[in-house]
Residue, then its C-alpha position, 0 to 999 in steps of 0.5 A: x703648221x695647219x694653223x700658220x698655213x690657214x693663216x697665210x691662206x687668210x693672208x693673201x686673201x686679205x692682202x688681195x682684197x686690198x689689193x683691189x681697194x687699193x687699184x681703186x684708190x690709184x694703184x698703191x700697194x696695200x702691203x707694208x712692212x716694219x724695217x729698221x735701219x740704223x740711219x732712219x730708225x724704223x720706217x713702213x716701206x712697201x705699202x700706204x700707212x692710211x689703208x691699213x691702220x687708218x688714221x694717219x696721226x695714229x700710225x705716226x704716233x705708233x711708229x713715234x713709240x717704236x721709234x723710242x723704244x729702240x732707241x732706249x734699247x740700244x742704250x741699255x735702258x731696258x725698262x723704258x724700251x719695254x714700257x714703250x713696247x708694250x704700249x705699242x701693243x696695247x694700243x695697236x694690237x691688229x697693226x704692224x708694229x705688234x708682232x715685232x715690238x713683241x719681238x723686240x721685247x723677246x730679245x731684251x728679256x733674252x739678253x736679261x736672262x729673263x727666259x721664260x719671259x722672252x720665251x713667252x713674247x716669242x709664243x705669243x707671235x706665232x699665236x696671234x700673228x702667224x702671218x709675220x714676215x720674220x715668222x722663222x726668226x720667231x722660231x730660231x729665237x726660240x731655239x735659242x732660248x730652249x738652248x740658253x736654259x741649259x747652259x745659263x742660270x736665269x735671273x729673276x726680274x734681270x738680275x737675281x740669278x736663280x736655277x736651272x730648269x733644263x725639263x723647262x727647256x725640255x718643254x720648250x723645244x718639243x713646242x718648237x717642233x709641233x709650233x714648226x713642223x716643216x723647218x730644219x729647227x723643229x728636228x734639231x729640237x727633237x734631238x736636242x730633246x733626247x739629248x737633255x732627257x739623257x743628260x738628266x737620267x739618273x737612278x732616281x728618276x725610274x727610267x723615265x728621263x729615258x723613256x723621254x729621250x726614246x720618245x723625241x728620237x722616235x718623233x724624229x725618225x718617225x716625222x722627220x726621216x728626211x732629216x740629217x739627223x736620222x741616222x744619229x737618232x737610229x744610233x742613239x736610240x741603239x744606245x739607249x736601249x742598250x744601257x737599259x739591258x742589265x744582263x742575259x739573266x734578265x728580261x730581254x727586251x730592251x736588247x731586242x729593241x737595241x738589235x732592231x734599231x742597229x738593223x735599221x740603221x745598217x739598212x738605210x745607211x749601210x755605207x756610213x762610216x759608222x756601220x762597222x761599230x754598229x755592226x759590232x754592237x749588234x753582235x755583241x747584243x746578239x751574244x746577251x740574247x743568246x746567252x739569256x737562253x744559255x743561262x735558261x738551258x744550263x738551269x734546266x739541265x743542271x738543276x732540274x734534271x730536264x735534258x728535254x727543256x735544256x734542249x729546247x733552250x740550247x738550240x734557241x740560243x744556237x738559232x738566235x745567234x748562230x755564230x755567237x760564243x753563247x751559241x758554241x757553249x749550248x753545242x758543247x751542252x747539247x753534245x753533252x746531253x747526247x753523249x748521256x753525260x750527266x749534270x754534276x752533283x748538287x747539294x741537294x742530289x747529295x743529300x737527296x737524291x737527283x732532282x725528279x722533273x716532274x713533267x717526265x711521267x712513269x710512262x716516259x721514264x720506263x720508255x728512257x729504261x727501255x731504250x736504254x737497254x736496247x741500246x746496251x743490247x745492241x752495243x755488246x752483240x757479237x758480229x756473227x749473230x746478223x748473216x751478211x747474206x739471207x737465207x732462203x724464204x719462210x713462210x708460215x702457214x696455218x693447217x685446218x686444225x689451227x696449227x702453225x706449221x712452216x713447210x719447206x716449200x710453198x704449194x702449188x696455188x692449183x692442184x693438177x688437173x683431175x685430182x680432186x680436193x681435200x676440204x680441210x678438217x672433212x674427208x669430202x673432197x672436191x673433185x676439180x675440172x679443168x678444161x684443156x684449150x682446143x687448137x684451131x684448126x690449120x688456116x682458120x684464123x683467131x677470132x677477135 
């Protein structure tokens, strides 16, 4: 599109600089164009023949050949139409009878069947004449083609019918996209991209039909998210990732890129009439990433003897999908774990003994043995061995001697005043003196 912008900028340029040259010459407008009509044949209307392509009898000769050309076309006679066509090409390659003898030549070989052929004449326009006024007929044509290579078997040289190449059409479509970025054409090319990528996956091709689909439906959101084709393409790719999923046994990535496209699209068209069934398959798939956790859980659990890991893995499917079936087998699991209801015998715990998950060390398991005990203990107590009401404080003290005595009541924090102190473990004793407070006398106030 860059190009066939800075070809138009080339254009206008151009065309005001004959605009000028033809201001001198009296006024004429220097712009022409090719039109046919039934009655006259083709005609230059819009501008002067001799500014622009020179010699007059060499217009005229041009315009003569053209003339031929479509004459033959009308009447079948395909070969001479082409042979005048491209003689006009040949010999005036920078006039105006170029491009559309081109695109005359286009529609013959499309009526032939000759696809890549009439495909070819189509390109060629847009590469070396990007300022024709038909430029977006260009590109329908080529739409049509791409179209027709998929539903049509071709004929070599116009009558030999051979095979289908649908990866050709493939080819051609995402060329009209990046030819015609800016038109309605380039969005349906890329939908129709993915949809031939999806008509052709089968089991041979290891995904990679696909991969191509997912890629054209991405170029749509992604280049053209204004399109009435969004939304459509936010489903597909839902779906294509979705046929990918092959179970919760296996990796969950694909499910994931399912989910996130069903969230997008319930996002941006949360009114569609569509949003009920998208809503439904991303439950659905939700349920398979939480049941991928389940499935690891109940290894853990049933297997490995590991209530640790199957915990783990239990209350990711619950966090995953909270409201999902797979979420309300790993609570009635995870109840299980709790209740210290064991995993069912296997063959090889038979045979055996159960399963020692290494990542437990000594350490752990004599903890398990310890509170299982005090849980015992504490589930056979008797009611009277707690008192409803405490009794009354203890405190334990210790003598000079070290002994660990627990008195009735506690001391005073400071003997009586006069009576003197025993040092602990001597028979000195300190003698304690306390000073009584004295009383102001009456009417002398209380110094400050």
């Amino acid at each position: 599109m860059n190009l066939f912008l800075h070809s138009r900028t080339r254009h206008w340029v151009g065309a005001l600089a004959l605009a000028v040259t033809a201001m001198g010459l009296g006024g004429t407008t220097a712009r022409a164009d090719l039109v046919w009509t039934p009655d006259g044949g083709w005609q230059v209307q819009g501008g002067v023949l001799a500014p622009l392509f020179g010699d007059m009898s060499v217009s005229k000769s041009a315009l003569e050949a053209m003339n031929r050309a479509k004459s033959a076309q009308q009447a079948g006679h395909y070969w001479s139409a082409l042979s005048q066509y491209d003689q006009v090409i040949k010999d005036f390659p920078g006039s105006v009878f170029a491009p559309e003898a081109l695109f005359q030549e286009g529609l013959i070989y499309l009526e032939r069947r000759q696809f890549e052929s009439a495909f070819d004449a189509f390109d060629r326009i847009i590469k070396r004449y990007p300022d024709y006024p038909n430029f977006n007929s260009v590109i329908h044509q080529e739409s049509i083609v791409a179209d027709a290579m998929t539903k049509f078997r071709p004929r070599l040289w116009g009558w030999l019918p051979w095979f289908k190449d649908p990866q050709k059409a493939v080819d051609y479509f995402d060329q009209i996209s990046k030819s015609a970025p800016a038109t309605p054409d380039a969005s349906i090319a890329l939908m129709k991209m993915a949809l031939i990528s999806l008509d052709q996956a089968s089991v041979f091709d290891a995904g990679d039909s696909a991969a191509a689909a997912i890629n054209a439906l991405k170029r749509l959101i992604n280049e053209h998210p204004d399109s009435m084709l969004a939304s459509n393409a936010y489903q597909m790719l839902a779906d294509v990732y979705s046929s990918l999923v092959v179970g919760p046994a296996y990796d969950q990535g694909s499910t994931r890129q399912a989910i996130r496209y069903l969230d997008d699209f319930l996002f941006f068209y949360k009114s569609s009439p569509y949003a009920p069934d998208a809503e439904k398959k991303r439950n659905d798939l939700l349920d398979v990433e939480a049941r991928s956790e389940l499935v690891l859980g109940d290894f853990f659990y049933n297997y490995r003897n590991s209530n640790r890991a199957a915990l783990i893995f239990y209350n990711q499917a619950i966090s995953l999908a909270p409201k999902s079936p797979a979420a309300t087998e790993a609570r009635a699991s995870i109840d299980k774990i709790n209740r210290g209801v064991p995993p069912p015998m296997t063959a090889y715990d038979v045979v055996f003994g159960r399963y020692h998950d290494p990542a437990v060390s000594p350490a752990e398991e004599q903890g398990k043995r310890i509170d299982l005990i005090a849980k015992e203990a504490f589930a056979s107590r008797n009611a009277g061995d707690f008192q409803e009401q405490p009794g009354p404080e203890k405190v334990e003290t210790i003598t000079g001697t070290g002994e660990v005595g627990e008195p009735e009541s506690l001391p005073s924090f400071l003997p009586a005043p006069g009576t003197p102190t025993a040092v602990p473990g001597t028979e000195q004793t300190i003698p304690v003196q306390t000073t009584q407070p004295t009383t102001p006398p009456a009417g002398q106030p209380l110094l400050r």
